[in-house]
KOLBA-475148 format. One line per field, with one value per residue (C-alpha): x, y, z; residue number from 1. Coordinates in nm, 3 decimals, padded with zeros to 5 digits, always signed. Layout:
// KOLBA-475148
X <- c(X; ...)
Y <- c(Y; ...)
Z <- c(Z; ...)
nr <- c(NUM; ...)
END
This chain:
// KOLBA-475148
X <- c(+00.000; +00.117; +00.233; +00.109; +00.378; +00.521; +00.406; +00.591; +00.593; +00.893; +00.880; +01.240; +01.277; +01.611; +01.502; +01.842; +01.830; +01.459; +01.568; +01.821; +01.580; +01.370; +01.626; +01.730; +01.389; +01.301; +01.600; +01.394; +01.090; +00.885; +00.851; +00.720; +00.682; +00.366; +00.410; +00.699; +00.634; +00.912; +00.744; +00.490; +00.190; +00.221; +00.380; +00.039; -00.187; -00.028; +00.025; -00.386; -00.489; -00.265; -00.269; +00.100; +00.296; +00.577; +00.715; +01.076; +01.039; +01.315; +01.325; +01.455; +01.150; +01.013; +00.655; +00.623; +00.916; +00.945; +00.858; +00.603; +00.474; +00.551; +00.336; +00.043; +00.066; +00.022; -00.289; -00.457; -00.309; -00.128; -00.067; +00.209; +00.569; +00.781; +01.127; +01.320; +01.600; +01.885; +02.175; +02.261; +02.175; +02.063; +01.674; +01.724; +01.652; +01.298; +01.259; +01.263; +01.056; +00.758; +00.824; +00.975; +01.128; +01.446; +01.670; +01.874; +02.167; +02.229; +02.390; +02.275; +02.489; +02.375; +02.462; +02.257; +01.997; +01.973; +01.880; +01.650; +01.448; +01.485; +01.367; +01.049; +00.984; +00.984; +00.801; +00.486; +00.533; +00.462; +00.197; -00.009; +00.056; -00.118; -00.405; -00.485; -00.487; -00.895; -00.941; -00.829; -00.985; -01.322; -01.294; -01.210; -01.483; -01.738; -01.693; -01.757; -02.078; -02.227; -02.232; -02.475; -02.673; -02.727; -02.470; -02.476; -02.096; -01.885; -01.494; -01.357; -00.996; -00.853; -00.501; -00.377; -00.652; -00.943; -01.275; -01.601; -01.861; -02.228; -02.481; -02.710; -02.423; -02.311; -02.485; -02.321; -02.060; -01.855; -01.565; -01.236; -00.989; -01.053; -01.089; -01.373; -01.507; -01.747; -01.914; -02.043; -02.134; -01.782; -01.562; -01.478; -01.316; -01.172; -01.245; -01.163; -01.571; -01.670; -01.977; -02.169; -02.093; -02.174; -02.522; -02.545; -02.473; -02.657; -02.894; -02.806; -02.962; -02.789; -02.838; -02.539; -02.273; -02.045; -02.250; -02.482; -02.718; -02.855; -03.197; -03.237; -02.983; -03.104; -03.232; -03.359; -03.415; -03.414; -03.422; -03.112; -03.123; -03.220; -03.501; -03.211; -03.243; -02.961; -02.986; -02.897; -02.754; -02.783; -02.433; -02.169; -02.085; -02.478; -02.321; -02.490; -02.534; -02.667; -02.913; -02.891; -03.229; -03.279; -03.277; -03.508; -03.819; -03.695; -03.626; -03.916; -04.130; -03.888; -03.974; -04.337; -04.370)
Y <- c(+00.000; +00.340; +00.552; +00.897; +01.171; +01.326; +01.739; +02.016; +02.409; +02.649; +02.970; +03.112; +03.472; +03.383; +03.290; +03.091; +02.936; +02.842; +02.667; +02.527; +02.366; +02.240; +02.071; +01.879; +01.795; +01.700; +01.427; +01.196; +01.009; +01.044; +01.421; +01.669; +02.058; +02.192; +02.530; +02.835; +03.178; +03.449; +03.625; +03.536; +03.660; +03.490; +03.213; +03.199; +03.177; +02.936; +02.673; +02.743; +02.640; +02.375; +02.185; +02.010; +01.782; +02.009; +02.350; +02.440; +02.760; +03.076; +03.281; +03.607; +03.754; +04.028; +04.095; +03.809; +03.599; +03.295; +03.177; +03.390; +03.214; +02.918; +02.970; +03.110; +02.771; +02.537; +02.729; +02.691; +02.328; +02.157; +01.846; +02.061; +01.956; +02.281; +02.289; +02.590; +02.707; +03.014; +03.159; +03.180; +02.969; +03.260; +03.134; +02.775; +02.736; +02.947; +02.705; +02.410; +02.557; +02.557; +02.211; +02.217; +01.941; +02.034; +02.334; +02.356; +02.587; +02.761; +02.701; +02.346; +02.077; +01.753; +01.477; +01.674; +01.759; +01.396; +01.318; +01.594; +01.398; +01.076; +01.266; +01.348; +01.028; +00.911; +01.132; +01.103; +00.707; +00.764; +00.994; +00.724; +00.489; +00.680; +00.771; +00.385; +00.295; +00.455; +00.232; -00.072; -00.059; +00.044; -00.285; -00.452; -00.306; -00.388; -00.741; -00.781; -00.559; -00.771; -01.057; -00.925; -00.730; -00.393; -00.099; +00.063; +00.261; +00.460; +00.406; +00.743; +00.849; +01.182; +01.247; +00.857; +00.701; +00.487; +00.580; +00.393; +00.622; +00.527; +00.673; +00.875; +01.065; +01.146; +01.464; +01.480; +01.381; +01.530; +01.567; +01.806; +01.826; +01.453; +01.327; +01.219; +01.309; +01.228; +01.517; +01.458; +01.757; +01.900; +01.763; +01.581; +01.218; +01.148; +00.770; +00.560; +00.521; +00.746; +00.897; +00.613; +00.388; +00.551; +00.602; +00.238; +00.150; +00.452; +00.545; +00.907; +01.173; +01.294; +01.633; +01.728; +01.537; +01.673; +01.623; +01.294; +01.447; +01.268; +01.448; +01.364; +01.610; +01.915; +02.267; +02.468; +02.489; +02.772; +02.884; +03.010; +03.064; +02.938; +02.712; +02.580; +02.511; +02.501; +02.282; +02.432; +02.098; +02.130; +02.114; +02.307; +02.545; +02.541; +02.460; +02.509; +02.263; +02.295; +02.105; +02.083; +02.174; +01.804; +01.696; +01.981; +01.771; +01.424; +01.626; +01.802; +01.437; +01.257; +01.589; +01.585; +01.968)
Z <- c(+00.000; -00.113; +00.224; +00.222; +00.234; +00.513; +00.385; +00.484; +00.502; +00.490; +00.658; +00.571; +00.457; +00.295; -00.058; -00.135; +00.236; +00.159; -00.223; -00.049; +00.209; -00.011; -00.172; +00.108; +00.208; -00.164; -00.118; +00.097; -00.094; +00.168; +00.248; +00.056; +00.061; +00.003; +00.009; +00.138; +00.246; +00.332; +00.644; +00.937; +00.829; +00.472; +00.660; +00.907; +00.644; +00.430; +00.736; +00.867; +00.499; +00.446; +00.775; +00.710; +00.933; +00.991; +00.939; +00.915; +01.049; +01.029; +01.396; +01.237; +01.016; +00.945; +01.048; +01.291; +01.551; +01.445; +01.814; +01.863; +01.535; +01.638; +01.970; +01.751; +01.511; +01.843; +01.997; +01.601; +01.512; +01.820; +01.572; +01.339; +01.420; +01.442; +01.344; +01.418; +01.161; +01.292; +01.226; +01.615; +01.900; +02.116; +02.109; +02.181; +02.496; +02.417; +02.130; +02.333; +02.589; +02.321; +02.253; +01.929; +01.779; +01.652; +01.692; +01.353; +01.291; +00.920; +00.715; +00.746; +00.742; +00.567; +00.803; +01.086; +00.852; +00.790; +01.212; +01.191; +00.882; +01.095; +01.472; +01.222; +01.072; +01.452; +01.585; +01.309; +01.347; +01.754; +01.695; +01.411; +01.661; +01.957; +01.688; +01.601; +02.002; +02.035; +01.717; +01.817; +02.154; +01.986; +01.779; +02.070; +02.265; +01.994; +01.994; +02.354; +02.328; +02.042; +02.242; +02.388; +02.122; +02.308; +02.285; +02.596; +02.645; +02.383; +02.432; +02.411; +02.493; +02.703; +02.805; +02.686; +02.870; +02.734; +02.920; +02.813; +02.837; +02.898; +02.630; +02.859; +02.883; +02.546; +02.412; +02.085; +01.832; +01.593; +01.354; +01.338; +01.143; +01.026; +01.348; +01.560; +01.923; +02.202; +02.400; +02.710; +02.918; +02.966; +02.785; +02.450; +02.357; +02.090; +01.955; +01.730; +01.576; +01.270; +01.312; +01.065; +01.321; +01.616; +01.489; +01.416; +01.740; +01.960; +01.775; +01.783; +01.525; +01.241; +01.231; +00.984; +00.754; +01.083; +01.399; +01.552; +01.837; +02.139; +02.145; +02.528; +02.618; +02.367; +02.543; +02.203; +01.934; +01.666; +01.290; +01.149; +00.746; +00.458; +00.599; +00.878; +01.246; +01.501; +01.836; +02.167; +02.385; +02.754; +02.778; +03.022; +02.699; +02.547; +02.219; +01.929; +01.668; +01.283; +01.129; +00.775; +00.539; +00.473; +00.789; +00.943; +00.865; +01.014; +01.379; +01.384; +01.337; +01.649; +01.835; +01.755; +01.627)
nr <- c(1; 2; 3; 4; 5; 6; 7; 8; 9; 10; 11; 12; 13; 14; 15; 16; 17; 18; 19; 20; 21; 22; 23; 24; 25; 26; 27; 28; 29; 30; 31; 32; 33; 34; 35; 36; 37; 38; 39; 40; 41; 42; 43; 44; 45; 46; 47; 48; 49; 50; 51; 52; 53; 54; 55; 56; 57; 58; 59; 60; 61; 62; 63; 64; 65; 66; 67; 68; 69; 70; 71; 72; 73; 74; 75; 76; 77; 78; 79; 80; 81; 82; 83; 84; 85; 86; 87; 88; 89; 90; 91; 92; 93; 94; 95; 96; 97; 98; 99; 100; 101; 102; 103; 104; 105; 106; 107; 108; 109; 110; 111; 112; 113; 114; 115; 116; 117; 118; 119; 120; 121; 122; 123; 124; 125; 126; 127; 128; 129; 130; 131; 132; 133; 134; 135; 136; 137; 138; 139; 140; 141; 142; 143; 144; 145; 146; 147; 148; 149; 150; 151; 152; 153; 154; 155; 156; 157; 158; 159; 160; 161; 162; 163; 164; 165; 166; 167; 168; 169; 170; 171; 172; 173; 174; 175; 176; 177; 178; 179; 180; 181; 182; 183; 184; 185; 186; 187; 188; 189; 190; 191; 192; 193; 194; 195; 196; 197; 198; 199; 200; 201; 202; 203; 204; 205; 206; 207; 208; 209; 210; 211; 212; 213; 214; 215; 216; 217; 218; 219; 220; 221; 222; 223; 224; 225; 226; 227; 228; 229; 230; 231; 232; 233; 234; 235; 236; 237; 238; 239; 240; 241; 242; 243; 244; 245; 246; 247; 248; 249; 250; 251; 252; 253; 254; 255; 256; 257)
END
């Protein structure tokens, strides 16, 4: 089976030092750069459309720090791998304090290059391998609950632990970012289940391609536009959840108005 690439940004506002880069990257099969940008800002943008594994990211720019970007890209997408790139090793302790994952002096040498390629590689493998632990468990967890024909928990995980959480207390689920989570009143789960299946096996409602609703724990509901509704759940945050046109007349029969 055909391994998905390994995508990258560069934020370098060197132009030769960013070619150069590129290069290097370009040398391994299994990385690819999406995109560069020569400043922050540009830089910003380009990494909140894109959504890439890792940015090799310059500290000296104009417009925006490259740790202060670097801070800004974990609060948006805490997923990206940040590498930092310098021409001095003034900010390394700062970088590390962020949690980068590499520090890399310029000009770069090849050989250390090389170990930072191979600390990435790593450190995507780990975080795959973390990702497939909900789904596994969920299998797992599913063959031991249709033994007995009745679904009555949802295995969810939080902080690298797998709680099974009883339906009652689910109010709704939904994706991000390709991923999927439980919400219960105050917090969320991610699990290994896409929503198709958690609808199979709780019955939930769909109220949109992105969100499954348990209609015991709704508070409101309201028009929006366009002959749309949004759901108010009785949740700690009263979020608010869309229901698309099509589905409008299907809630409004379970909910007898």
């Amino acid at each position: 089976m055909r391994m998905s690439k390994i995508r990258c940004v560069i934020v370098e506002d060197e132009i030769p030092a960013a070619e150069e880069l590129k290069f290097l990257i370009n040398q391994n099969e299994d990385f690819v750069v999406d995109d560069m940008a020569i400043n922050g800002e540009d830089g910003y943008e380009k990494i909140m459309d894109l959504n890439p594994d890792v940015v090799f990211l310059d500290i000296n720019m104009p417009l925006q720090n490259g740790v202060e970007l670097a801070k800004r890209i974990y609060r948006e997408s805490g997923d990206t791998l940040i590498v930092f790139l310098t021409a001095c090793n003034l900010h390394a302790i700062e970088a590390f304090e962020i949690n980068a994952l590499d520090y890399v002096l310029k000009p770069v040498d090849d050989s250390r290059f090389a170990m930072t390629i191979e600390r990435i590689r790593n450190k995507i493998a780990e975080l795959k391998k973390q990702d497939e632990i909900p789904l596994m468990l969920s299998e797992m967890f599913d063959k031991l609950q249709k033994k007995q024909n009745v679904y009555r928990k949802l295995p969810g995980e939080l902080n690298g632990k797998i709680i099974f959480i009883d339906i009652k207390d689910v109010y709704f689920c939904y994706i991000d970012e390709e991923k999927t989570y439980i919400k219960t009143r105050d917090r969320s789960y991610l699990t290994g289940d896409n929503l198709c299946q958690i609808e199979r096996k709780a019955g939930f409602f769909r109220a949109h391609r992105s969100y499954l609703v348990n209609l015991d724990n709704i508070k409101e509901l309201f028009a929006w536009f366009n002959g749309t509704y949004k759901l108010v759940m009785d949740d700690s945050e009263r979020s608010e959840i869309p229901i698309s046109r099509n589905n409008v007349r299907k809630l409004k029969d379970l909910l007898g108005i």
